[in-house]
C-alpha positions as a Python dict, from the first residue, in 0.01 Angstrom:
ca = {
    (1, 'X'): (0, 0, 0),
    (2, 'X'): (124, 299, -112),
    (3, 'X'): (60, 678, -38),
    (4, 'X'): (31, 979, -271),
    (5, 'X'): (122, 1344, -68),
    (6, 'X'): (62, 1615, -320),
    (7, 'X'): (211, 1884, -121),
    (8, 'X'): (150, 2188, -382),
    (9, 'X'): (44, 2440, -91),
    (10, 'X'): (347, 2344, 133),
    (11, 'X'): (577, 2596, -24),
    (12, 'X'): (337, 2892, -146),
    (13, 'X'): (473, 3222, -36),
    (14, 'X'): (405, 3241, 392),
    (15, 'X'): (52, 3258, 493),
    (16, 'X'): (-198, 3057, 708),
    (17, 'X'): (-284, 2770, 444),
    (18, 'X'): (78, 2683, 351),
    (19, 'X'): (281, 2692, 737),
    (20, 'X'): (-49, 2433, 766),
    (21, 'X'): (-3, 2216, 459),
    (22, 'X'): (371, 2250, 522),
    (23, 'X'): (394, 2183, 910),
    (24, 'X'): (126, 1896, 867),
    (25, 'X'): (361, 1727, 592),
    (26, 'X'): (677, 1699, 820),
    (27, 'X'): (486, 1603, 1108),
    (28, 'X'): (287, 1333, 885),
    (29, 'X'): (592, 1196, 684),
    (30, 'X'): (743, 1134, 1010),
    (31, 'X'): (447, 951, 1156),
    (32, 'X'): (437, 758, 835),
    (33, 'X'): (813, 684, 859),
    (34, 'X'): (753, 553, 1203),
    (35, 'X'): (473, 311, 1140),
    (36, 'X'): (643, 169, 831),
    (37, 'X'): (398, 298, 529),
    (38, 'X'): (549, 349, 159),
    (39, 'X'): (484, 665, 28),
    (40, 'X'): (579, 928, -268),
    (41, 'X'): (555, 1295, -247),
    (42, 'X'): (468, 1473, -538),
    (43, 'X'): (575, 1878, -525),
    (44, 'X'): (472, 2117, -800),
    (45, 'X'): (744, 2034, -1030),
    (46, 'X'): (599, 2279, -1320),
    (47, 'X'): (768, 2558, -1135),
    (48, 'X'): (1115, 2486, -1207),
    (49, 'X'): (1015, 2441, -1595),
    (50, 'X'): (1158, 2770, -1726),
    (51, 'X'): (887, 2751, -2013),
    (52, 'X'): (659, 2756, -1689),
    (53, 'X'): (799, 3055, -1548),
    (54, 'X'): (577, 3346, -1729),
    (55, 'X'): (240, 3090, -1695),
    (56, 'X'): (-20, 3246, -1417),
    (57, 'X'): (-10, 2986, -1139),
    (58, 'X'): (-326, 2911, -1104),
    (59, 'X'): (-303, 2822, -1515),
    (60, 'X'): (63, 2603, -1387),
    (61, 'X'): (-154, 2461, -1093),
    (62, 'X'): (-424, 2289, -1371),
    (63, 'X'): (-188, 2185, -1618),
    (64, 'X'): (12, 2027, -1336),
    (65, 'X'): (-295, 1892, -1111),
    (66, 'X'): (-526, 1797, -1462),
    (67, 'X'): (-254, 1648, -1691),
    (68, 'X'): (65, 1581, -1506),
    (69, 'X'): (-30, 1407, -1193),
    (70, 'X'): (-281, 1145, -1306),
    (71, 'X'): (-18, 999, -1499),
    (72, 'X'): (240, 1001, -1204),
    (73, 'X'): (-11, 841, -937),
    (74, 'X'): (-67, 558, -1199),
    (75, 'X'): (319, 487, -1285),
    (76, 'X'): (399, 531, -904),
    (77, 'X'): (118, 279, -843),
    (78, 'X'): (-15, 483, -561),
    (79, 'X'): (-308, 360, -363),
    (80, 'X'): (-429, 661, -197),
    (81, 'X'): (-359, 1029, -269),
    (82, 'X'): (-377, 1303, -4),
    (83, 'X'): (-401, 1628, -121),
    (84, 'X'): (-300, 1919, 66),
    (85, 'X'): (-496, 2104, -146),
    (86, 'X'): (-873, 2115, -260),
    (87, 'X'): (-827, 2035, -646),
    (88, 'X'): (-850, 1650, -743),
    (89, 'X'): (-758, 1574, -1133),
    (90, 'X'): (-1115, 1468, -1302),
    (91, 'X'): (-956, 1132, -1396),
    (92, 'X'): (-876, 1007, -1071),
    (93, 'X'): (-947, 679, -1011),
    (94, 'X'): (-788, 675, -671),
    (95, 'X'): (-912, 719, -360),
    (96, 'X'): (-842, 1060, -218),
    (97, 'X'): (-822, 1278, 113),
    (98, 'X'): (-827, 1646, 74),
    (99, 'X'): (-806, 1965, 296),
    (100, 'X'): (-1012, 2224, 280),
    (101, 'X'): (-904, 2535, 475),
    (102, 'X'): (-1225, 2781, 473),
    (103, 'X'): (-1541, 2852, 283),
    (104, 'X'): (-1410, 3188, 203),
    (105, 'X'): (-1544, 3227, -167),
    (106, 'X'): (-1900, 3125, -47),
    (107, 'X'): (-1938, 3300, 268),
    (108, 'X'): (-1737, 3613, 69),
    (109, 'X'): (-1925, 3702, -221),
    (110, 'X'): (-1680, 4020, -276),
    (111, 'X'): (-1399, 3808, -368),
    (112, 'X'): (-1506, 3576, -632),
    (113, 'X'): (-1324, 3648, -930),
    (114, 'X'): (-1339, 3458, -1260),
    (115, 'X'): (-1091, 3271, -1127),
    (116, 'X'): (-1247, 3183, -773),
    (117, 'X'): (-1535, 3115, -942),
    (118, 'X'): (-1404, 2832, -1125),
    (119, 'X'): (-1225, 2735, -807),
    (120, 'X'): (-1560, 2687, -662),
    (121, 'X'): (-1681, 2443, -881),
    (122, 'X'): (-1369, 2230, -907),
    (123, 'X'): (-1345, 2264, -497),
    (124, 'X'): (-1714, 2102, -531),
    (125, 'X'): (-1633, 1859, -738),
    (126, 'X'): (-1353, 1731, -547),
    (127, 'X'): (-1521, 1732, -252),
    (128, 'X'): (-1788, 1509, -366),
    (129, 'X'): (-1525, 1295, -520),
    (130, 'X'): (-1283, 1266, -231),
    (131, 'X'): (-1345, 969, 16),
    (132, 'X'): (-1225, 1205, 322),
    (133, 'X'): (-1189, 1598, 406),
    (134, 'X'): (-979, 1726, 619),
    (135, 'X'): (-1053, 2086, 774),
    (136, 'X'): (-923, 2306, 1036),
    (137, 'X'): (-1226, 2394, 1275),
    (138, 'X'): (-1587, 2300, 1352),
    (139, 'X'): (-1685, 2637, 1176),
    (140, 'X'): (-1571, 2525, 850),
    (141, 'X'): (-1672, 2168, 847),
    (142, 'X'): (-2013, 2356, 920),
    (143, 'X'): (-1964, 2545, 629),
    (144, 'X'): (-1872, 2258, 419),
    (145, 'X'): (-2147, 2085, 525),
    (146, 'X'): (-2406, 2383, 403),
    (147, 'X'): (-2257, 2482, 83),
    (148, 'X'): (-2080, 2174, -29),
    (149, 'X'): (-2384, 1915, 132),
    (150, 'X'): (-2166, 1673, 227),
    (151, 'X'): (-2210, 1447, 472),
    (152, 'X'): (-2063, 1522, 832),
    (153, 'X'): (-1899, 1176, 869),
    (154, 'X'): (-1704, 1204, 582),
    (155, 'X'): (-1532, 1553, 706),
    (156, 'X'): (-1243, 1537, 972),
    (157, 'X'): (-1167, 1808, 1176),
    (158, 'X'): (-764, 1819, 1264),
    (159, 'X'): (-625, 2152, 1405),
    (160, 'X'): (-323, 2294, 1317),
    (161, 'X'): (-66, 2357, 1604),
    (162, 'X'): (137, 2565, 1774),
    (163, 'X'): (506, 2401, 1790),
    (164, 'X'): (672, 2618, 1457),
    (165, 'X'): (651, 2935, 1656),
    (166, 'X'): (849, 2781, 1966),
    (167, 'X'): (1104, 2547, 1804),
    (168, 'X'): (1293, 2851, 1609),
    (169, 'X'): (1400, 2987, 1929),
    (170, 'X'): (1493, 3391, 1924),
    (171, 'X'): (1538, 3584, 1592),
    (172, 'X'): (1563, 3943, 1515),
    (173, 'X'): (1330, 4141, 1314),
    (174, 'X'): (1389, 4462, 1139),
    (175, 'X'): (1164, 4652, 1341),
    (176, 'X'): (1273, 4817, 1610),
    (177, 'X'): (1216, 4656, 1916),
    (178, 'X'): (1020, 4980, 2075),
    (179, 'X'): (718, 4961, 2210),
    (180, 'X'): (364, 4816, 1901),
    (181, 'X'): (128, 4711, 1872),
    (182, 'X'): (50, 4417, 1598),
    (183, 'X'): (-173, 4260, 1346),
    (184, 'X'): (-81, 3976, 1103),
    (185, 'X'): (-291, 4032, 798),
    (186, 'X'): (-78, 3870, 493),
    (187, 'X'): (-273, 4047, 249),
    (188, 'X'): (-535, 4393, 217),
    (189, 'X'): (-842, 4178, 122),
    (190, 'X'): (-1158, 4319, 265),
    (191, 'X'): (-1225, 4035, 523),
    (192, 'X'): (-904, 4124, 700),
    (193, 'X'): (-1095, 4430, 790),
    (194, 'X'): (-807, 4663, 785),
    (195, 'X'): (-981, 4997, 764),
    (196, 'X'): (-1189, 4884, 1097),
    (197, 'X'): (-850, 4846, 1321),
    (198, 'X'): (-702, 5142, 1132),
    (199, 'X'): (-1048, 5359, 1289),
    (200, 'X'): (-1001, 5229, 1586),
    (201, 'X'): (-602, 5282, 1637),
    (202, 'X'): (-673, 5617, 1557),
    (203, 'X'): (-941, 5644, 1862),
    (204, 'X'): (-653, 5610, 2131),
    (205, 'X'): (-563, 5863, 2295),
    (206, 'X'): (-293, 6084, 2118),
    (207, 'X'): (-39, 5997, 2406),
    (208, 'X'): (-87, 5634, 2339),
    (209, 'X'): (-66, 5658, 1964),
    (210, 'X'): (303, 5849, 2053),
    (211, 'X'): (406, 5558, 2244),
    (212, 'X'): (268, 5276, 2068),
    (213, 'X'): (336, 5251, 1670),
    (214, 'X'): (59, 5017, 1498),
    (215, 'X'): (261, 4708, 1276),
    (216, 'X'): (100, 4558, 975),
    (217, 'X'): (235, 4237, 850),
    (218, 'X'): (70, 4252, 520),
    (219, 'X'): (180, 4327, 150),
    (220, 'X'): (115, 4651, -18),
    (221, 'X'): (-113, 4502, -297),
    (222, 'X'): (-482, 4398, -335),
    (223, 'X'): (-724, 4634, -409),
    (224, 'X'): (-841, 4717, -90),
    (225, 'X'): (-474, 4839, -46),
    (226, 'X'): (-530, 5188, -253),
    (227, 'X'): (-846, 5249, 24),
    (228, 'X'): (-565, 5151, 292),
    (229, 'X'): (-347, 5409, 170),
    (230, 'X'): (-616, 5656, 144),
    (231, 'X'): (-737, 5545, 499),
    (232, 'X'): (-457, 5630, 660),
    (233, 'X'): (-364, 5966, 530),
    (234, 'X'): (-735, 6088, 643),
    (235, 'X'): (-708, 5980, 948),
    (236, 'X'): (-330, 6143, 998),
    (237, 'X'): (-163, 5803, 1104),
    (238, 'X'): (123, 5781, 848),
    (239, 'X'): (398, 5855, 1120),
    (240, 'X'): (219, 5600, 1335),
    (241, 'X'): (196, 5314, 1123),
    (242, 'X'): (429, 5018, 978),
    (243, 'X'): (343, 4798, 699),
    (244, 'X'): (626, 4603, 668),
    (245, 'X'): (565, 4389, 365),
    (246, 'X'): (642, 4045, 341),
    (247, 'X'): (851, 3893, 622),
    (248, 'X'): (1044, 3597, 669),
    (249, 'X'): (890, 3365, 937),
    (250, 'X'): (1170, 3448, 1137),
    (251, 'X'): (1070, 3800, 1185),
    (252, 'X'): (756, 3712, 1219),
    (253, 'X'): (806, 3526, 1535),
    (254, 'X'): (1059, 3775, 1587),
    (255, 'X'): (719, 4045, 1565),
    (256, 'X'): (555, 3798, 1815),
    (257, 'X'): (762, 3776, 2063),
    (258, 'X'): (767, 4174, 2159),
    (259, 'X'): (438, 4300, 2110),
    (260, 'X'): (276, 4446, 2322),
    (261, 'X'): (-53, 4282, 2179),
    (262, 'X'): (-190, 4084, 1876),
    (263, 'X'): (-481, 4272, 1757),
    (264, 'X'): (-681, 4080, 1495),
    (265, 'X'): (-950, 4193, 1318),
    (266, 'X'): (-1034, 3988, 1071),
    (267, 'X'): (-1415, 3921, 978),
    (268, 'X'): (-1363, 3566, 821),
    (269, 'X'): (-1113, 3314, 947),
    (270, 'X'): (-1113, 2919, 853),
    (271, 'X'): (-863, 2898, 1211),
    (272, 'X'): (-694, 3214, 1258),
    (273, 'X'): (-319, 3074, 1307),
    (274, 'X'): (-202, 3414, 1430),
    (275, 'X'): (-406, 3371, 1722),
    (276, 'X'): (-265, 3063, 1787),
    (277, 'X'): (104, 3181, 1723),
    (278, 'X'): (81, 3479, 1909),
    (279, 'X'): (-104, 3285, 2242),
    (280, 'X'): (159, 3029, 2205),
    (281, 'X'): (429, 3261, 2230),
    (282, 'X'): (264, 3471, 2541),
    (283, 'X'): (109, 3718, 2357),
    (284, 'X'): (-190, 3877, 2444),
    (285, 'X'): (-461, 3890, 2199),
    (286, 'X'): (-769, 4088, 2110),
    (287, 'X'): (-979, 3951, 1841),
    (288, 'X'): (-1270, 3941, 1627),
    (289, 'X'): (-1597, 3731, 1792),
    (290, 'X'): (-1667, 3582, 1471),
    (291, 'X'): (-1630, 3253, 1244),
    (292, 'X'): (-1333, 3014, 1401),
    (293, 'X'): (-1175, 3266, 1631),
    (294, 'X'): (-1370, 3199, 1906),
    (295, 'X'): (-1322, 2801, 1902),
    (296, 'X'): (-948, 2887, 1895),
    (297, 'X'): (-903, 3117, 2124),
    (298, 'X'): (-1206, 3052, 2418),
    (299, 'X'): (-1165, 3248, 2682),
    (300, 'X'): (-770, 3354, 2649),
    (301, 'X'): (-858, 3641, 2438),
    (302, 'X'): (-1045, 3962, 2442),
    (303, 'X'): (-1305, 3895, 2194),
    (304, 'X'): (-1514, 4195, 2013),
    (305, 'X'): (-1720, 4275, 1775),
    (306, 'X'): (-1445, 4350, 1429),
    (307, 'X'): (-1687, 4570, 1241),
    (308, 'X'): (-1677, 4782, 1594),
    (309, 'X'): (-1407, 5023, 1611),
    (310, 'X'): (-1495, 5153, 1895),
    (311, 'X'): (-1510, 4849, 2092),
    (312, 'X'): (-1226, 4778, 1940),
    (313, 'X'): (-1004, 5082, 2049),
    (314, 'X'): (-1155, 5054, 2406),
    (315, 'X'): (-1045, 4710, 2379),
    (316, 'X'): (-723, 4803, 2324),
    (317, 'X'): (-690, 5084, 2539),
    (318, 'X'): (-790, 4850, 2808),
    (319, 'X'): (-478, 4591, 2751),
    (320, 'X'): (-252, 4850, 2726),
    (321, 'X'): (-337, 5058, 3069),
    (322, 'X'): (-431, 4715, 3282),
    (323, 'X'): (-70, 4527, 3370),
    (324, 'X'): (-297, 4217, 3541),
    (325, 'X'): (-516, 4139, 3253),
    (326, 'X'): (-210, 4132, 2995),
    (327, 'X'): (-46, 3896, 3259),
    (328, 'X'): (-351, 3709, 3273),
    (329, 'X'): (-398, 3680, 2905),
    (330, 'X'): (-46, 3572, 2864),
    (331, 'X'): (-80, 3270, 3102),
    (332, 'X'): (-407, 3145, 2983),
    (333, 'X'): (-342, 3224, 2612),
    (334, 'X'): (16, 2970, 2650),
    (335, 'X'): (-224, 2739, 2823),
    (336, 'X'): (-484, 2723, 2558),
    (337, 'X'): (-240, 2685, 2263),
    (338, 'X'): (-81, 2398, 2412),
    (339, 'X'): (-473, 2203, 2353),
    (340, 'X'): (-401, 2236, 1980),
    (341, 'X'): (-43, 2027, 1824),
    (342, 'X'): (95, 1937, 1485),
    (343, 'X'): (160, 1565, 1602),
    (344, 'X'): (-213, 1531, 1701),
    (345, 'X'): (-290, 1657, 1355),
    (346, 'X'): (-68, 1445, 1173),
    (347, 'X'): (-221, 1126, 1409),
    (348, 'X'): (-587, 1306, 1285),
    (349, 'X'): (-511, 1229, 966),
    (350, 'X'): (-393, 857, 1019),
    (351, 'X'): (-686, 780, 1097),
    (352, 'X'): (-861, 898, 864),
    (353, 'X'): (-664, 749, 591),
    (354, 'X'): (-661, 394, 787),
    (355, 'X'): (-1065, 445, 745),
    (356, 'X'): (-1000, 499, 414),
    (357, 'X'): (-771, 186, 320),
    (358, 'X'): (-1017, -26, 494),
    (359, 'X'): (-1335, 56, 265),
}
């Protein structure tokens, strides 16, 4: 018996879907090393194809997934494919397992493109061909369940973990290590509700503004990001704020680790890793009230409503000014990430792929 890992999502640029796909992999090849199973990985090998190079990738991810792959799984004689991401080839004859991350597209009408839409209908299709699903939270597999109507036994709910922010030990970031506030957005879309948190940063107190410079781990691009811009002028903040473009995970954690906060306002999360990262590294939190968040963080975060920015800024004002509740956020936010683990992920998805070499 031997299994397929199509580990396409693994190395995308850093963001919440690939330090899962990627973080699950080395756990899971390790589990499967332990209990003796063959396996093949399959990466995206289109990429290094210099006549590849100038080819959108979604276009390489088809040509790859639709007429590539099928024709490895069947001269590797695999037995089962996993797929660490939602797009099975339309000739597969094998039984699959695929993750699905969030219901984004359907719950976020604003963001369907052309190309999202035909996501949509190949994510459908795969989920109604696929023998098991693995998602990352109740909330999705919810989701799933409405948009997709699948049946709930067939979809798996593994949690990503917390271990990647603590195994890399201290790093540096180029920010100055003075005294910020932070939010991990990756990107300007309009779910990470950017202009809400950049409204209610400018409600502090001028004083507290001074003293506490708002960081935005994001890239400049999307096009909410033009609004951003405009945002941030009209509200006078531009000597306040840092964007700092796309990081390394090192700074990242670096970021992390001497916050004063994690303030996340996103509207639609499938998990919401930074909350994780940033409770597993004893960082307080403040974050939105809806979608996943509150599964992942229970009751080690200030929770409020996103769309709010004046609950918001009070919310913030409140961390910052109250030494006891940041200390108690801190302890019960390192307590609840240590609930969620890569290796019980990895052992999540054993199962489920025992289940389905037994059927």
């Amino acid at each position: 018996m031997r299994i397929g890992l199509d580990i396409r999502k693994a190395f995308d640029e850093y963001g919440g879907m690939s330090v899962v796909a990627y973080q699950f992999t080395t756990y899971f090849i390790d589990l499967l090393n332990k209990n003796g199973y063959e396996y093949t990985i399959f990466p995206h090998r289109l990429r290094e194809w210099k006549s590849m190079q100038f080819i959108e990738p979604f276009i390489q991810e088809l040509i790859w997934k639709q007429a590539i792959l099928p024709f490895e799984i069947l001269i590797r004689d695999i037995n089962v494919m996993i797929y660490t991401y939602p797009l099975v080839p339309l000739v597969a004859t094998k039984p699959s397992i695929i993750f699905i991350y969030d219901m984004q597209y359907w719950e976020e009408p604003s963001e369907r493109s052309f190309t999202n839409r035909f996501v949509l209908s190949m994510v459908k299709f795969s989920a109604l061909r696929s023998n098991k699903i693995i998602t990352i939270s109740q909330f999705v597999k919810k989701s799933i369940i409405k948009y997709l109507r699948i049946n709930s036994e067939k979809i798996v709910v593994a949690y990503p973990g917390y271990e990647h922010v603590i195994l890399n030990g201290n790093t540096h970031s180029h920010i100055p290590h003075n005294k910020y506030i932070l939010t991990v957005l990756g990107t300007f879309a309009k779910r990470k509700n950017a202009i809400s948190l950049l409204k209610a940063y400018s409600l502090l107190p001028n004083d507290i503004r001074s003293t506490y410079k708002l960081v935005i781990v994001a890239s400049k691009k999307g096009p909410e990001w033009p609004h951003v811009q405009e945002t941030i002028l009209n509200l006078g903040l531009n000597k306040n704020i840092v964007i700092t473009g796309h990081i390394s995970k090192e700074e990242l954690i670096s970021l992390y680790r001497h916050a004063e906060m994690l303030v996340h306002p996103v509207v639609y999360e499938g998990f919401g890793l930074p909350v994780l990262e940033a409770m597993a590294i004893g960082t307080p939190v403040i974050a939105g009230n809806k979608t996943s968040i509150p599964e992942v963080a229970g009751d080690a975060a200030l929770l409020v409503d996103p769309n709010d920015a004046r609950e918001l800024s009070i919310a913030i004002l409140k961390l910052i000014q109250d030494d006891s509740l940041r200390e108690e956020l801190r302890e019960k936010g390192i307590v609840r990430s240590r609930k969620f683990s890569w290796k019980r992920m990895a052992e999540t998805v054993l199962r489920a792929l025992k289940e389905v070499m037994e059927n």
